[in-house]
VEXDREN-2710 file (C-alpha; in Angstrom, 1 decimal):
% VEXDREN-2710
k/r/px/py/pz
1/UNK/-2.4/-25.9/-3.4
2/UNK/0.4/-27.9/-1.5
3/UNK/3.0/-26.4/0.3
4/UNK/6.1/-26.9/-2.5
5/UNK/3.4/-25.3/-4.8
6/UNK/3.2/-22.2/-2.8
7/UNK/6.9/-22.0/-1.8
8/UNK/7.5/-22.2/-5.6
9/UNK/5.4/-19.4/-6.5
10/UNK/6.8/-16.9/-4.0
11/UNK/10.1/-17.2/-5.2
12/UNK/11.7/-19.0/-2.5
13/UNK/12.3/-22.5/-3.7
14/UNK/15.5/-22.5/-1.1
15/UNK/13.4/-22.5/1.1
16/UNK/11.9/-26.3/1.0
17/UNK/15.5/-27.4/-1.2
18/UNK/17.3/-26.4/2.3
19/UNK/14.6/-29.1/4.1
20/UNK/13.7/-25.9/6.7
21/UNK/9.7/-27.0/6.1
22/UNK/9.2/-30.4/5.7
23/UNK/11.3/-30.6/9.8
24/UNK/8.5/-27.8/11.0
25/UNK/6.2/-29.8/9.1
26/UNK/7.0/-32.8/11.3
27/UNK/8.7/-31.6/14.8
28/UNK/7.2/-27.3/15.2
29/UNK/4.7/-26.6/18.2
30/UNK/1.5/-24.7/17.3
31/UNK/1.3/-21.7/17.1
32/UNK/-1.5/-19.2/17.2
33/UNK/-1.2/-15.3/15.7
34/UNK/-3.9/-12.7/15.7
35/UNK/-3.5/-10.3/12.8
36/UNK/-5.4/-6.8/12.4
37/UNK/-5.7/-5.0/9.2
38/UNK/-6.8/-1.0/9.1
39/UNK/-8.9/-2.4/6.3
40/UNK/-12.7/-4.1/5.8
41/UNK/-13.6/-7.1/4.8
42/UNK/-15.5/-5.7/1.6
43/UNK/-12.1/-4.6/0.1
44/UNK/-11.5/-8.1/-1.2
45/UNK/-7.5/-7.1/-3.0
46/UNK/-6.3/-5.8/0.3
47/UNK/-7.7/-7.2/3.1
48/UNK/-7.7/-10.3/1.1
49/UNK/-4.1/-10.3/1.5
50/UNK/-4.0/-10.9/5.0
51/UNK/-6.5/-13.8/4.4
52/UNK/-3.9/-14.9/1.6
53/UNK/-1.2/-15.1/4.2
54/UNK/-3.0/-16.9/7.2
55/UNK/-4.4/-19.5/4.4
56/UNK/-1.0/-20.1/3.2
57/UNK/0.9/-20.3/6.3
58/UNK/-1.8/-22.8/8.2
59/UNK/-1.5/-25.2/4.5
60/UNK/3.0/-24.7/4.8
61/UNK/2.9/-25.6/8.7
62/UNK/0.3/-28.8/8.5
63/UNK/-2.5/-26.4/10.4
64/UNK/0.0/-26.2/13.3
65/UNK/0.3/-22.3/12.6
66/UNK/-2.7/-20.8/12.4
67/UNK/-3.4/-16.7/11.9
68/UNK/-6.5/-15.2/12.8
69/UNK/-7.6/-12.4/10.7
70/UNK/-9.2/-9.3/11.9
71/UNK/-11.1/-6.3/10.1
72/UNK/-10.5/-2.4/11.0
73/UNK/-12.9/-2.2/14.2
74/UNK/-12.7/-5.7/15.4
75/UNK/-9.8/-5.8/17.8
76/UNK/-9.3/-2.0/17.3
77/UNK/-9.5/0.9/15.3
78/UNK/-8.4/1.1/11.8
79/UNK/-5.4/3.5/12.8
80/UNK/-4.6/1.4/16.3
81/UNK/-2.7/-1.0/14.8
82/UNK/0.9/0.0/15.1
83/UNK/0.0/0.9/18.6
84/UNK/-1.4/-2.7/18.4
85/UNK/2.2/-3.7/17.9
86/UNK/4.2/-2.0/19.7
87/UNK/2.3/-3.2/23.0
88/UNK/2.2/-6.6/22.0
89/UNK/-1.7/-6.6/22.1
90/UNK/-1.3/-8.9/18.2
91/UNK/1.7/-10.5/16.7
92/UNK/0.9/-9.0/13.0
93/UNK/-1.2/-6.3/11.4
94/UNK/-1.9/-5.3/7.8
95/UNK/-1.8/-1.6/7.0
96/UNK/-1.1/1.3/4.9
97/UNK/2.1/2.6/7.0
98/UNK/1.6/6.3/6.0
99/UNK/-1.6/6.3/8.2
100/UNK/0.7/6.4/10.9
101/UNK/3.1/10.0/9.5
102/UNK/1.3/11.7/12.3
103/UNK/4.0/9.6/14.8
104/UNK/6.8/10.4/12.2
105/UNK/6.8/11.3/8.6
106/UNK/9.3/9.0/8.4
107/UNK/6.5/5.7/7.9
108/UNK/5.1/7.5/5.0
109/UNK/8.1/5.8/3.1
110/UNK/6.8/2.2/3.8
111/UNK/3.9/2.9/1.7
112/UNK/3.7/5.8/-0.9
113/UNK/4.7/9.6/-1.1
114/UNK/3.8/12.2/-3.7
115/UNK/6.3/11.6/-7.0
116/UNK/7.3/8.5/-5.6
117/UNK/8.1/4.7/-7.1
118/UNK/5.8/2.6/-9.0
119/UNK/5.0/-0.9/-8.0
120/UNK/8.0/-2.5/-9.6
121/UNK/10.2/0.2/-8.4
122/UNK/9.1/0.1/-4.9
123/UNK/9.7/-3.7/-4.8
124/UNK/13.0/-3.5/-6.2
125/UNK/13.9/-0.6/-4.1
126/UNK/13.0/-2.9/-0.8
127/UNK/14.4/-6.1/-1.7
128/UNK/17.3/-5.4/-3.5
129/UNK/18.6/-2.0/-3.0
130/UNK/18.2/-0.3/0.0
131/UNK/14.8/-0.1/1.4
132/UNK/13.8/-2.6/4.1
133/UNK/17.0/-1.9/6.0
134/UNK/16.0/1.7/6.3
135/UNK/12.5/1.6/7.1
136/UNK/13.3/-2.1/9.2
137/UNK/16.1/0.1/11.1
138/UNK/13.3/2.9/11.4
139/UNK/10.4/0.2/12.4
140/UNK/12.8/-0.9/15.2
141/UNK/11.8/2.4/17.7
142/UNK/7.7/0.6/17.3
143/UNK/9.3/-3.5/17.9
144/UNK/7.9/-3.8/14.1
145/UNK/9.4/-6.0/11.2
146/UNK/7.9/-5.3/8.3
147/UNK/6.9/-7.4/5.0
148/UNK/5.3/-6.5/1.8
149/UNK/1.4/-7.7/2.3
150/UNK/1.4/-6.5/-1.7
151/UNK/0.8/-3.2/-3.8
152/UNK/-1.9/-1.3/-5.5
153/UNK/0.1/-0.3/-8.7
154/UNK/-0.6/3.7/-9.7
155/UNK/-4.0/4.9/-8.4
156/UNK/-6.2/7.0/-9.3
157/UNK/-6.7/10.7/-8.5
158/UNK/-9.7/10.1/-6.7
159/UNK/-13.6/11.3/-6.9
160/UNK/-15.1/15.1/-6.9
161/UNK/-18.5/16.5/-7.1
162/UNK/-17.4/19.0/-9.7
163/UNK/-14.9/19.5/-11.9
164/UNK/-10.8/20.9/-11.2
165/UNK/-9.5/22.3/-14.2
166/UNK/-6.6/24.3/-12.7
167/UNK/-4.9/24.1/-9.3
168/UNK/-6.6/27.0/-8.4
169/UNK/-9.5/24.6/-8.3
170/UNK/-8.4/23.3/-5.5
171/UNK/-8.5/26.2/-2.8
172/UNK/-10.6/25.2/0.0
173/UNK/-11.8/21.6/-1.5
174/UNK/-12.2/19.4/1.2
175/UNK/-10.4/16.1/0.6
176/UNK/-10.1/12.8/2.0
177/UNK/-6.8/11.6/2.2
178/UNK/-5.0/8.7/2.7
179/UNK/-2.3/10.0/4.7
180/UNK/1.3/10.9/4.7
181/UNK/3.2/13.5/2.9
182/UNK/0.6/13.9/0.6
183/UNK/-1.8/15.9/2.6
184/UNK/0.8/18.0/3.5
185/UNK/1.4/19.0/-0.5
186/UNK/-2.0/19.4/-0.9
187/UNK/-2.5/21.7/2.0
188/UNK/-0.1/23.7/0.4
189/UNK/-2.3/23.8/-2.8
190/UNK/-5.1/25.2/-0.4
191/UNK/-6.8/21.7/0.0
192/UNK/-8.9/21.1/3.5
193/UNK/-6.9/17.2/4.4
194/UNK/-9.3/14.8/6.2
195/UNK/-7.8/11.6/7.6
196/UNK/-11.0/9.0/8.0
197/UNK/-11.4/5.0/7.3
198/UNK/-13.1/4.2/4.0
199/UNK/-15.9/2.8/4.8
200/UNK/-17.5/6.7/6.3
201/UNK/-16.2/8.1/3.2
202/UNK/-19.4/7.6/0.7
203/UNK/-21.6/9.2/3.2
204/UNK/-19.6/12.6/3.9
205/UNK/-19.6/12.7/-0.1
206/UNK/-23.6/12.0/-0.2
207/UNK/-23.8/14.7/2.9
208/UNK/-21.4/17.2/1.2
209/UNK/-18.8/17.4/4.4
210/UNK/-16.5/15.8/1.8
211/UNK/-16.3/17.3/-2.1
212/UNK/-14.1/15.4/-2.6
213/UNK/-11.5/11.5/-1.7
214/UNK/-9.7/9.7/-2.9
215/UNK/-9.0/5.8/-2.2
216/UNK/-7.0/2.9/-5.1
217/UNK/-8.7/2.6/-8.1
218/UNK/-11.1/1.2/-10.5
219/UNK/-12.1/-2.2/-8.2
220/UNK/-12.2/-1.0/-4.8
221/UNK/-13.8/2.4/-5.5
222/UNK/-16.7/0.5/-7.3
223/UNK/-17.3/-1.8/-4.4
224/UNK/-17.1/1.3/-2.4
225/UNK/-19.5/3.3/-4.4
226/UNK/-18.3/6.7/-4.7
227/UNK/-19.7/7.5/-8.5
228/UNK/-22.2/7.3/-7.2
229/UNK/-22.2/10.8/-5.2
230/UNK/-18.8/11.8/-6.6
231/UNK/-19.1/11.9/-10.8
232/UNK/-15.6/13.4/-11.9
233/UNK/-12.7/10.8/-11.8
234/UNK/-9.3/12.0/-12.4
235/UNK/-5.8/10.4/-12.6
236/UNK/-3.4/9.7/-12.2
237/UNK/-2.8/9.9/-8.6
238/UNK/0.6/11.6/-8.5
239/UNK/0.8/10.7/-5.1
240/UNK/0.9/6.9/-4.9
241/UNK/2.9/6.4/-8.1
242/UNK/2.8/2.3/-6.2
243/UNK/1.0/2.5/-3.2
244/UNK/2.9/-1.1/-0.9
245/UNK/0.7/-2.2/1.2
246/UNK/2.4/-3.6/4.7
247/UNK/2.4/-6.4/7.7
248/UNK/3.9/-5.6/10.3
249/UNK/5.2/-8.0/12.8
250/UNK/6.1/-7.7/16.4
251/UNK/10.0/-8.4/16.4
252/UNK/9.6/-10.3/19.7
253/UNK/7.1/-12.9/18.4
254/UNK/9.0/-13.3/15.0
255/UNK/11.6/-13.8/17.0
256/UNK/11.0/-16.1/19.6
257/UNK/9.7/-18.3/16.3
258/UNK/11.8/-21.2/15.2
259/UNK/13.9/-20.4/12.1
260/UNK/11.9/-23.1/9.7
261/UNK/8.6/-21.0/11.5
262/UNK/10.1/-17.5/10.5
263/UNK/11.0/-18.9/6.8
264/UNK/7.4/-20.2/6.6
265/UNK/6.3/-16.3/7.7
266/UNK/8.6/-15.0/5.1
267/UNK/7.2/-17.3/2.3
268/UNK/3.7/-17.0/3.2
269/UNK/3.9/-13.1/2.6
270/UNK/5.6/-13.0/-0.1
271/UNK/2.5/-15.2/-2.0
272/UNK/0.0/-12.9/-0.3
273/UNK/2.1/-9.8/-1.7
274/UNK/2.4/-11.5/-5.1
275/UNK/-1.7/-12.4/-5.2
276/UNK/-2.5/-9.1/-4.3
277/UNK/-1.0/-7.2/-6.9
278/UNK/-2.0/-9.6/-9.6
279/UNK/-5.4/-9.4/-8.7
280/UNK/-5.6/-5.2/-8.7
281/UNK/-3.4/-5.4/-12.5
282/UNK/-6.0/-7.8/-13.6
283/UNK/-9.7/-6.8/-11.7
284/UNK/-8.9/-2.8/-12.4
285/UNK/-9.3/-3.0/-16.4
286/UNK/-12.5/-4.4/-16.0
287/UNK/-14.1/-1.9/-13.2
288/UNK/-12.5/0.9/-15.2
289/UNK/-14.6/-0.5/-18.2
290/UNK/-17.8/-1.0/-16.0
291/UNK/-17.1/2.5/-14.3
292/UNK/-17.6/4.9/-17.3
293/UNK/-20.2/2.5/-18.8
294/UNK/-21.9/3.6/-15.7
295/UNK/-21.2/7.5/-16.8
296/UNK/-18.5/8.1/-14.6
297/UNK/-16.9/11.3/-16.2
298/UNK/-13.0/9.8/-16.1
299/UNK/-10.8/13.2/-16.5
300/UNK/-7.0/13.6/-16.5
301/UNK/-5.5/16.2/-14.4
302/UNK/-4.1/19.1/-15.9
303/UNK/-0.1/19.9/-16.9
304/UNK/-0.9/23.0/-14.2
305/UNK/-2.1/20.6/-11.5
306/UNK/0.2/18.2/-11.9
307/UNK/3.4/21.0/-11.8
308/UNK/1.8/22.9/-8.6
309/UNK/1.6/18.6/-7.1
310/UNK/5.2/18.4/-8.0
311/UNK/6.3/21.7/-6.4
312/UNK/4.3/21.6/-3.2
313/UNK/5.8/17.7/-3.0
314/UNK/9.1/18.9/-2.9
315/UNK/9.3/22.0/-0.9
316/UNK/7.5/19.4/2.1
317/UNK/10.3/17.0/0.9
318/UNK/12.8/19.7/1.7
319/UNK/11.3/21.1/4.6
320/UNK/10.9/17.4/6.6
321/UNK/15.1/16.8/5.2
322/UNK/16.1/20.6/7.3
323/UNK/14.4/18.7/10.7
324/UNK/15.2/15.1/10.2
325/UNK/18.8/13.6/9.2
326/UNK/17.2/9.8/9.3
327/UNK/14.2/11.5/7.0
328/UNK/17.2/13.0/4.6
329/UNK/18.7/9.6/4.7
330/UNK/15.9/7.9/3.4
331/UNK/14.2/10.3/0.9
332/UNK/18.1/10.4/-0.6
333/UNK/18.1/6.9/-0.8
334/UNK/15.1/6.6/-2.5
335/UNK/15.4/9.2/-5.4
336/UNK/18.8/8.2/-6.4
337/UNK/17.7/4.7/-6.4
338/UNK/14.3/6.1/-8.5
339/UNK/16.7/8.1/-10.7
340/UNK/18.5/4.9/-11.9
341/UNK/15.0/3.1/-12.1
342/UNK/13.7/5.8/-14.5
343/UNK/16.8/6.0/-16.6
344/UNK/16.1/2.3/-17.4
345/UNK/12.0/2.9/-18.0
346/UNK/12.7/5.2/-20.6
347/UNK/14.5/2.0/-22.9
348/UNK/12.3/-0.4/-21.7
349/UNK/8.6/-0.2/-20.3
350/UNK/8.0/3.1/-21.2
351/UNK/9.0/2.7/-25.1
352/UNK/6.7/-0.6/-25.2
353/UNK/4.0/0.5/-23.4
354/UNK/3.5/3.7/-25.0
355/UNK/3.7/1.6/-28.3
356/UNK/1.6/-0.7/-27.5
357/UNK/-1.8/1.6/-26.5
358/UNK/-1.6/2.7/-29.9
359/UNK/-1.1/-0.8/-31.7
360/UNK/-4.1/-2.7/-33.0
361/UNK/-4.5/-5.8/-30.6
END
């Protein structure tokens, strides 16, 4: 694909109309980036993003930017990357940024929290209402800029060795989890949180230390193999209504870039944002399909689960807002731009979709 090709498809025509890359094209110095994801190469949608960007940023420069791409463990460890940053050890990394709530609840807001926006929602909410101000200003305290590197859509509710009918279920299961805010609800529902990279999941589930994770959905959760071990799939995950997926970028090396360099950063992660996204709405329907073919028992989670999720969310909602003004801030932000978002779905989206599963297509 040529460089007005890919400027085209992410959106930002103005970019090449202005002349800004055809002059790096011709006059920029090279420029070498490492990147580190929190993610492995197996997990073709995500980490595949960060491959998405270097590729299109090396084809808009003429090869004289070039990114380096780096799996969870190469450089360092899946959760080392904002640290990464910060120090200036790489110029970008690719991560979830609620791994990191453990520094500040705060990041969990960059990526997903429980009752949270949807894909569309979350995009929305970042570009054009309030979003990546707050978490950029927030970012600032780590020297990060950050950029979509794409989203997951609504996950699933993850995998368990036996059935959970009720929340009482719950008590005591011990629970991989992502991060963030979420663990903290589900603590409150009695649930044993463990924080741990993907890729050791499937053998705590096969050991029993685990009974139960959860990870995206349908594509990656086949690659990883946990129906394996783990036969009861529920949705939906009420915790990652849109999970966004993030690069972060060292503010010093963006900006000691020239400006036609920055726009070429910009463009080249808003196409690996776009690709990624695409590619989970359109592999997910068919590893869904191959899934339960496979006898996964696929199980939606009860009205009594999903009301306990929904008051656990809130009180830690409430109880981060009484410690943290710039956490208040935020979450306000975010629900009264949500509120607006889901007075629209009900005419819109909502009303067509909910037709449309029950239309003969």
């Amino acid at each position: 694909m040529d460089r007005r090709s890919l400027i085209k498809n992410a959106g930002i025509a103005g970019v090449l109309a202005a002349g800004a890359a055809p002059a790096v094209h011709a006059q920029g110095a090279n420029v070498r980036w490492r990147l580190a994801s929190s993610f492995p190469k197996s997990l073709a949608t995500i980490f595949g993003s960060a491959e998405m960007f270097a590729k299109t940023i090396k084809a808009l420069s003429g090869g004289k930017f070039e990114v380096s791409v780096h799996a969870a463990g190469e450089l360092m460890p899946a959760f080392g990357v904002v640290d990464g940053i910060q120090n200036g050890t790489v110029e970008m990394a690719q991560t979830a940024s609620y791994y990191f709530t453990g520094k500040d609840p705060i990041f969990a807001f960059g990526c997903a929290v429980p009752f949270g926006l949807t894909a569309r929602q979350m995009d929305a909410w970042m570009e054009h209402g309030n979003g990546r101000k707050l978490m950029d200003d927030f970012y600032a305290k780590y020297n990060i800029k950050s950029r979509s590197a794409g989203n997951t859509g609504t996950q699933m509710g993850g995998w368990y060795r036996k059935e959970i009918k009720s929340a009482k279920d719950l008590k005591g299961l011990k629970m991989r989890m992502g991060g963030g805010l979420f663990g903290e609800a589900m603590q409150k529902l009695g649930v044993v949180s463990q924080n741990m990279p993907a890729g050791e999941v499937y053998q705590a589930l096969e050991k029993g230390t685990l009974d139960a994770t959860e990870f995206v959905g349908p594509y990656d959760d086949q690659k990883l193999g946990f129906n394996k071990v783990a036969p009861f799939y529920y949705y939906p995950g009420w915790w990652e209504g849109g999970a966004e997926l993030e690069f972060f970028i060292n503010t010093k090396a963006y900006a000691a870039l020239s400006p036609e360099y920055q726009a070429m950063v910009d463009v080249a992660t808003a196409v690996a944002a776009r690709d990624m996204t695409a590619k989970y709405d359109a592999f997910n329907p068919i590893a869904l399909k191959s899934l339960v073919a496979d006898k996964t028992q696929l199980k939606p989670f009860s009205k009594d689960i999903m009301d306990a999720g929904f008051k656990a969310s809130m009180e830690v909602f409430a109880e981060h807002e009484a410690k943290s003004p710039e956490f208040k801030k935020i979450h306000r932000d975010m629900r009264a731009f949500q509120r607006d978002q889901l007075l629209w779905l009900r005419f819109s989206e909502l009303r067509f979709d909910n037709y449309m599963t029950t239309a003969k297509i």
